[in-house]
C-alpha positions in Angstrom: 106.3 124.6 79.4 104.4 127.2 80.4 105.8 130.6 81.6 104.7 129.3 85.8 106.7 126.0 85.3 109.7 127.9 84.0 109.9 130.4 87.0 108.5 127.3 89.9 108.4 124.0 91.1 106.1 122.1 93.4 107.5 122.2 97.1 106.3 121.4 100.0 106.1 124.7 101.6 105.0 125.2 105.6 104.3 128.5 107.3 107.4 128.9 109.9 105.3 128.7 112.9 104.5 124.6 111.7 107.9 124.7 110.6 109.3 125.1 114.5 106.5 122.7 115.9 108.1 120.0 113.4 111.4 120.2 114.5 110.1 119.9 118.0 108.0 116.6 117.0 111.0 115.5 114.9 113.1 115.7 118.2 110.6 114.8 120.7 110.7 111.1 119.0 114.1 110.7 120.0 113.6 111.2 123.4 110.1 109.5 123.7 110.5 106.2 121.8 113.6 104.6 124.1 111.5 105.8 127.2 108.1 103.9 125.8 110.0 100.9 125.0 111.3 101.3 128.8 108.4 101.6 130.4 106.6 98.8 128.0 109.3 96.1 128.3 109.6 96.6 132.2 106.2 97.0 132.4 104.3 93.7 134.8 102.0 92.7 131.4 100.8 89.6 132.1 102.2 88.2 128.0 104.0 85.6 126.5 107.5 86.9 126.3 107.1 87.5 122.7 104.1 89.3 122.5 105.7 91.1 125.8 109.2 91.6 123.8 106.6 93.1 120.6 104.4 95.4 122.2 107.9 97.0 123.7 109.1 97.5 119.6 105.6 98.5 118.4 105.6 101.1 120.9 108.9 102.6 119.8 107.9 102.3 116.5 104.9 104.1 116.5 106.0 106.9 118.2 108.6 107.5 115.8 106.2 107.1 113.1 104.4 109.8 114.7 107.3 111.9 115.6 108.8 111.2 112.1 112.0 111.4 113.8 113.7 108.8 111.5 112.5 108.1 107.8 109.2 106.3 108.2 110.8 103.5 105.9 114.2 103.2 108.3 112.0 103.2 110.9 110.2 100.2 109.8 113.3 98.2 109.2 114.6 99.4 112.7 111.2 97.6 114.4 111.9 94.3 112.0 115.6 93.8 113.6 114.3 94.3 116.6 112.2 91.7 116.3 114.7 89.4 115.7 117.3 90.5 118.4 114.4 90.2 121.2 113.7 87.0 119.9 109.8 87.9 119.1 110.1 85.2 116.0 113.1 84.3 113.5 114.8 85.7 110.9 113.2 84.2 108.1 109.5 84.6 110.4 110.0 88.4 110.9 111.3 89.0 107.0 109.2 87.0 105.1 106.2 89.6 104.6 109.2 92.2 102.9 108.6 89.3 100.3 104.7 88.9 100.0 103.5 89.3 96.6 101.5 92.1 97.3 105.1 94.2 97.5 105.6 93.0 93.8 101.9 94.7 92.9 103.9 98.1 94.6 106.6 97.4 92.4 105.4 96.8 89.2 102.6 99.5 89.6 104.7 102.3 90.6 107.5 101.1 86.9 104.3 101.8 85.3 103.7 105.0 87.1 107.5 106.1 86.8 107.0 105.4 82.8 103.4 107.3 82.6 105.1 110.6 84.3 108.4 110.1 82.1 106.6 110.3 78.8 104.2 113.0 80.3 100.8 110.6 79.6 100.0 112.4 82.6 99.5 115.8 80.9 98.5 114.8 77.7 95.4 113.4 79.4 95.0 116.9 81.5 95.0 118.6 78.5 93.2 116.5 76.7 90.1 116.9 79.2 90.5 120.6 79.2 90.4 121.5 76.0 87.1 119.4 75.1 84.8 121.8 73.6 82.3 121.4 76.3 84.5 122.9 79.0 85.2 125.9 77.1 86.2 129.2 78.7 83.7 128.7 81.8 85.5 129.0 85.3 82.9 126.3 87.0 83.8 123.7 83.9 87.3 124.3 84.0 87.3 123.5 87.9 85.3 120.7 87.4 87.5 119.2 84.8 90.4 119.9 86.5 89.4 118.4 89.3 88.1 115.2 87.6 91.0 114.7 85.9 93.3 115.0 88.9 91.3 112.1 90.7 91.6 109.9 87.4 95.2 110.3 87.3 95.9 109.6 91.0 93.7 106.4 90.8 96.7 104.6 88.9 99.9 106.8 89.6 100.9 108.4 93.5 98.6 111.1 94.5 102.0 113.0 95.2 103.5 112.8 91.8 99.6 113.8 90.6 99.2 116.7 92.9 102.9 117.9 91.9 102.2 117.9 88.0 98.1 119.2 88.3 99.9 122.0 90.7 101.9 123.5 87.7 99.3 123.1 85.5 96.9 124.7 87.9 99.2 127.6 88.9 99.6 128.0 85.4 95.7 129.0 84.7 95.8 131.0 87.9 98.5 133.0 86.8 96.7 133.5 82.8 93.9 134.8 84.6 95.4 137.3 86.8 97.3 138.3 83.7 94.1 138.6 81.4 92.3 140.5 84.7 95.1 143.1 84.1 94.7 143.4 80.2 90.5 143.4 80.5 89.4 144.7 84.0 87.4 142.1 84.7 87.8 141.0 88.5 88.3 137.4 89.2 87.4 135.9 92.7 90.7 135.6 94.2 88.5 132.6 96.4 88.4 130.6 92.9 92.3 130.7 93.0 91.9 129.0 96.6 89.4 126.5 95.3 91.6 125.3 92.2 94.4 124.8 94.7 92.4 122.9 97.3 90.9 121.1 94.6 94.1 119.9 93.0 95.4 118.2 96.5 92.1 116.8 98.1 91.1 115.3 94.4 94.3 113.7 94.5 93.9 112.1 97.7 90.1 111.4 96.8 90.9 109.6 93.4 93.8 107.6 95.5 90.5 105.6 96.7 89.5 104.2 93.8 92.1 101.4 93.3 94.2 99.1 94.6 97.0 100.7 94.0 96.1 104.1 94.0 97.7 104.8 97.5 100.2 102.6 100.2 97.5 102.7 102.4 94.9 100.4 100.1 98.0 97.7 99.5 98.4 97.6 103.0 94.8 97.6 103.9 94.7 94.3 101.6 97.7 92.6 103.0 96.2 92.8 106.5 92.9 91.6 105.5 94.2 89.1 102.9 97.1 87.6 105.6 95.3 87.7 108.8 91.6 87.1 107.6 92.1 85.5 104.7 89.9 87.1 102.6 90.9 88.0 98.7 89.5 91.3 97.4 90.1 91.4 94.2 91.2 94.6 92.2 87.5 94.5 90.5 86.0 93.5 93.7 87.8 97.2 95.9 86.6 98.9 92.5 83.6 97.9 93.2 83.0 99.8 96.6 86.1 102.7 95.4 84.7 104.0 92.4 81.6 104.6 93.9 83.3 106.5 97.1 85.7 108.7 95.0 82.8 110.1 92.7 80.4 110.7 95.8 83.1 112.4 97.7 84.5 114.2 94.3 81.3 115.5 93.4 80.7 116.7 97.3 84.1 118.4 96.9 83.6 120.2 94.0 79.7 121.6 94.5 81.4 123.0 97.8 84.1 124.5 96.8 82.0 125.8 93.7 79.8 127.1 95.9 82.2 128.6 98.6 84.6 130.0 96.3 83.2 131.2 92.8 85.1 133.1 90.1 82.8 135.7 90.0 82.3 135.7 85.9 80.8 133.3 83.4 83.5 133.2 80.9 87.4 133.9 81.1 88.0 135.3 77.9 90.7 133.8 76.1 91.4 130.5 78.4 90.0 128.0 76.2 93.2 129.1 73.7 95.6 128.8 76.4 95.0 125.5 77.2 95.2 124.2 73.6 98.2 126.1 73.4 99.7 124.0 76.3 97.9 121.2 74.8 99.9 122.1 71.3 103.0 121.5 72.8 103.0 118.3 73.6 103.3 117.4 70.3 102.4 114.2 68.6 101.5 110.6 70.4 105.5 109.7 70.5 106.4 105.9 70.2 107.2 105.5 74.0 104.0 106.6 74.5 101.9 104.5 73.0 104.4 101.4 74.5 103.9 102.6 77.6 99.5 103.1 76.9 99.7 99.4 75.8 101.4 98.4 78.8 99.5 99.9 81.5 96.4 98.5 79.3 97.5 94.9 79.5 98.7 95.4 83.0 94.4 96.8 83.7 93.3 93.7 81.8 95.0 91.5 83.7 94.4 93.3 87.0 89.9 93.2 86.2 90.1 89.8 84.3 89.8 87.7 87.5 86.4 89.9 88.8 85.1 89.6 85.2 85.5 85.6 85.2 83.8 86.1 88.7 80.4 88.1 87.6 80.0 85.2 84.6 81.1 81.8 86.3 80.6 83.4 90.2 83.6 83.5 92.7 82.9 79.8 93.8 84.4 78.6 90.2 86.3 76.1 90.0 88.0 78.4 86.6 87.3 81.9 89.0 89.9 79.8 91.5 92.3 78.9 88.9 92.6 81.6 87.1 92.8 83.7 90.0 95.4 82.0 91.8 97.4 81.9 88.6 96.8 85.8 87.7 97.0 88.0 91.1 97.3 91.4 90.9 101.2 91.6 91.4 101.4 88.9 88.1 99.8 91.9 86.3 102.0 94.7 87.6 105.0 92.7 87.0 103.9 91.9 83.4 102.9 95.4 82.0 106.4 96.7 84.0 108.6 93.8 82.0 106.2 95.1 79.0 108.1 98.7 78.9 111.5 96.8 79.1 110.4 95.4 75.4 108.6 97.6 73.7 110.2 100.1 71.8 110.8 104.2 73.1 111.1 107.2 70.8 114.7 106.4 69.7 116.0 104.0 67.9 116.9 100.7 70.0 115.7 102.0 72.9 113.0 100.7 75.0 110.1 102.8 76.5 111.5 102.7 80.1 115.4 102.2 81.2 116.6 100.3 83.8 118.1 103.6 85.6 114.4 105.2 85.3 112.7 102.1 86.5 115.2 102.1 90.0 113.9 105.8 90.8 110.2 104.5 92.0 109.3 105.2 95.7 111.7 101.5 97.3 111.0 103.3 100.6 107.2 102.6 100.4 107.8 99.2 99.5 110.1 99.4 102.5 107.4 100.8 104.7 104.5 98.5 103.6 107.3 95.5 104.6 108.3 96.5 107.8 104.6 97.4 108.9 103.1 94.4 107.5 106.0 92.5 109.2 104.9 94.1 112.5 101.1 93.3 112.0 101.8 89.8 111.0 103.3 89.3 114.3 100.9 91.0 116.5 98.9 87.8 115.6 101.1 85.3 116.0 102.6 86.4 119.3 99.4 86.6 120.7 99.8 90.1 121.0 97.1 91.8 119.1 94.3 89.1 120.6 95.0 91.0 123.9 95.1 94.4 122.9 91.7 93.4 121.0 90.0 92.4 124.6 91.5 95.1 126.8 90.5 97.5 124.3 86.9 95.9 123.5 85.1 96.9 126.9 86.3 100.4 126.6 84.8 101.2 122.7 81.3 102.7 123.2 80.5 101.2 119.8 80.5 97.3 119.1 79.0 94.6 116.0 80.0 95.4 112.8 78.4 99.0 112.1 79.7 100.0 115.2 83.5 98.9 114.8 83.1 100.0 111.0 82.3 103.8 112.2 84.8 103.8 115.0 87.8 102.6 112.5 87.1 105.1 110.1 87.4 108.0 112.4 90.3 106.4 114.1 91.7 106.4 110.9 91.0 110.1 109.9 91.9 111.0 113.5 95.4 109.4 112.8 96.1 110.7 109.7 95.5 114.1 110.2 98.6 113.5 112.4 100.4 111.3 111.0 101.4 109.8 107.1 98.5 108.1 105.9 100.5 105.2 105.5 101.4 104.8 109.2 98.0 105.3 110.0 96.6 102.1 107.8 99.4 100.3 109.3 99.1 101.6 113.0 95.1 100.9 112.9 94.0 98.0 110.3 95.7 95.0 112.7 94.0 96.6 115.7 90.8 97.1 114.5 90.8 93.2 112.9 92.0 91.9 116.8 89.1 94.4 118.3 86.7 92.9 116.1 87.5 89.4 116.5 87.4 90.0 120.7 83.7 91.0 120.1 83.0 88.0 118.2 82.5 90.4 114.9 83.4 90.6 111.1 86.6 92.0 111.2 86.2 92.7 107.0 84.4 95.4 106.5 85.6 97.0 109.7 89.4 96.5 108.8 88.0 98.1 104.8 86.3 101.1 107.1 89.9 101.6 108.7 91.6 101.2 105.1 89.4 103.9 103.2 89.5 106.3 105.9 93.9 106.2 106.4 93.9 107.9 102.8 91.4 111.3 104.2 93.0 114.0 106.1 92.0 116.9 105.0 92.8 119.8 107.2 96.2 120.7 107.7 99.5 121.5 105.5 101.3 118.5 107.1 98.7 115.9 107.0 99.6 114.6 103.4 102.3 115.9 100.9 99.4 116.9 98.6 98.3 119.8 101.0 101.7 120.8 101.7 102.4 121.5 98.1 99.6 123.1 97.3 99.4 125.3 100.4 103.0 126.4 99.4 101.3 128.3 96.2 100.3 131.4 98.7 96.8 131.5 97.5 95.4 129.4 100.6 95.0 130.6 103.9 95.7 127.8 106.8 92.2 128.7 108.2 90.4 128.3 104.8 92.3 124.9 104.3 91.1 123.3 107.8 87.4 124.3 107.2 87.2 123.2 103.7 89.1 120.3 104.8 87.0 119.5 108.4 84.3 119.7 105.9 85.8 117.1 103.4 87.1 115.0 106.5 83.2 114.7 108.4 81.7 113.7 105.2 84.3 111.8 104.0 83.9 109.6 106.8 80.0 108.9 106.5 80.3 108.2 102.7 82.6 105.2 103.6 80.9 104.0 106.2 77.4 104.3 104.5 78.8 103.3 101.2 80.9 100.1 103.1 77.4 99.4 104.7 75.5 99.1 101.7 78.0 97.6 99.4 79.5 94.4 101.8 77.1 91.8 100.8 79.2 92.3 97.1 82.6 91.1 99.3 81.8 88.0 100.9 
């Protein structure tokens, strides 16, 4: 551990003046939720009952979502009963997506996750990167890396948990090199400090893009698309258009903040020894270790195998659609998570991941990603969404496909600038899909636009945990994070819609 982690942890830390407007939205919720449900359910709406009955829930849902007045996930349960005691559908209607397989992929995915960060593959592989030759002691090359390597890890594991463990390794180079600008006089560019905390959260949420299950907001992106458009993207298939996005928008990122925010020297003598001393103490590969490396591999293989099959024999196989109906993505979670339950860890009869490690993965995402879904779901079937999609159609200034793709994805960043990223997928995918379908459009690459663009949000300490941790190290100024971050939102948004544009033909 280095001499940072022993004095610090990663918190979310807010400046006191955001601390008193959150308390004010926390409260507000409680207050504005029963009076929107109200006004909605009172409201002359010319709906069925149920769809009538729904957009009175929805409305009290969202607003606590917004206000996060209630734990998102309670909150998403709370607009599931509902359902049922307004009698929008049944029991077993309104419950059924807290069962859709897409909730096992969360599951299995995040065990894997919970065993990467246990056994600290995580920083092995930081570490790894760092210390390659090439890197060296260069300030530019160590950003770079560092950067790279946070996106890489928060493509498979939550951008959260990423940001949390690149933060103490980052802190820990900031605080080597304001010791060694002590012991040798040379100044450092207190702006590169800035720029290795900015790049630690916004890579995080960057890499997040590049998978399925890289962030909530993907998974629930899919079960939209897949449920209400029946469309199957595959985990091959989103790579496909991800990869592509993250290393655009990661290269943008760091050229700027390269740019803006310097070190001000070539070299920092002596870093390229710290970080293989950090690297030293990590020891050998362990035996849980290389359990858990074969299990997330088999999980991968399983996860690409279907696209693969696809590129060969083409998606209109008749072995493409067995195989993939056989081996969906949550059959390949679930099997590299039973995986760790068998192979051995670094004592003797013990596995690489216990059953009381494997319970403390986020449930209240899987929670969240139910309820919303649940919500979505019956938008559709109530009617409801059709007519918000044709109220809302006339007043877009935008309409076909491009049009609806660029006015999701700013929705989307709008939203979650404001909100959790994962509220904003599920607050704007359905809608978008029901706008499209109005105007006669391809809901698909729209309801993708709105998808991609839920996981930006660049700007302020409370748009994702990622900034807030990282704006807790002191080393940021809130100015300096919204116009990096306006920076990172504007062209965030234009890569995914140019990048959507070009790449859809590879989705249909």
């Amino acid at each position: 551990m280095s001499d940072y982690e022993e004095n610090i942890e990663a918190e979310e830390v807010i400046s006191p003046a955001e601390a008193s407007f959150e308390r004010w939205r926390n409260r507000a919720g409680f207050f504005l939720a029963p009076l929107a449900f109200l006004i909605v359910y009172f409201a002359p709406l010319n709906l069925k009952p149920e769809a009538h009955s729904l957009a009175a829930v929805i409305s009290v849902i969202i607003i606590l979502w917004i206000c996060e007045s209630l734990p998102m996930p309670i909150t998403a349960l709370i607009g599931a009963a509902m359902c049922v005691l307004l009698k929008v559908a049944d029991a077993k209607t309104v419950f059924a997506p807290f069962a859709d397989p897409l909730m096992f992929l969360f599951i299995g995915s995040f065990i894997l996750a919970r065993a990467i960060f246990l056994h600290d593959l995580d920083k092995r592989f930081a570490f790894g990167v760092l210390s390659l030759k090439v890197i060296g002691a260069r300030p530019s090359r160590i950003l770079f890396a560092f950067g790279a390597v946070t996106a890489f890890i928060s493509a498979w594991i939550s951008n959260t948990a990423t940001t949390a463990m690149m933060f103490a390794i980052g802190m820990s180079i900031i605080t080597f090199l304001i010791r060694q600008e002590k012991e040798t006089g040379v100044k450092i560019n207190r702006n590169y400090a800035t720029a290795m905390m900015l790049i630690t959260s916004f890579s995080a949420s960057i890499g997040g893009l590049a998978t399925p299950i890289g962030t909530p907001p993907n998974v629930i992106g899919l079960g939209f698309i897949r449920q209400l458009l029946g469309a199957e993207i595959s985990f091959f298939k989103w790579m496909m258009i991800g990869v592509p996005v993250v290393v655009v928008l990661y290269l943008f990122l760091y050229f700027y903040l390269n740019y803006l925010a310097p070190a001000g020297v070539k070299e920092i003598e002596g870093a390229a020894e710290m970080i293989e001393r950090e690297k030293t103490k990590l020891g050998a590969w362990t035996r849980a270790q290389k359990s858990t490396v074969f299990a997330f591999g088999v999980a991968i293989s399983l996860w690409i195998f279907s696209g693969l099959i696809a590129l060969v024999a083409g998606d209109q196989s008749e072995i493409y659609k067995a195989i993939n109906s056989r081996l969906p993505e949550a059959v390949g979670a679930i099997a590299g998570a039973v995986l760790l339950f068998l192979l051995p860890g670094n004592k003797k009869g013990e596995k690489a991941i216990t059953w009381a490690e494997a319970v403390k993965i986020d449930w209240g995402v899987v929670l969240l990603y139910g309820g919303g879904f649940a919500l979505g779901v019956l938008s559709f079937q109530t009617g409801l969404a059709e007519a918000i999609g044709v109220s809302l159609t006339g007043l877009l200034p935008l309409s076909g496909e491009f049009g609806l793709l660029a006015a999701s994805v700013i929705v989307a960043v709008l939203i979650s600038e404001t909100t959790s990223n994962t509220a904003s997928a599920n607050m704007v995918v359905p809608v978008v899909i029901a706008i499209a379908r109005a105007q006669g459009a391809d809901p698909l690459i729209p309801a993708l636009g709105a998808t991609f663009g839920a996981s930006l949000g660049f700007m302020l300490p409370v748009s994702t945990p990622c900034n807030a941790i990282v704006y807790g190290s002191g080393y940021i100024p809130l100015m300096k994070m919204v116009r990096y971050g306006v920076l990172l939102d504007v062209f965030g948004a234009i890569v995914i819609i140019v990048m959507l544009s070009l790449l859809a033909p590879f989705l249909r």
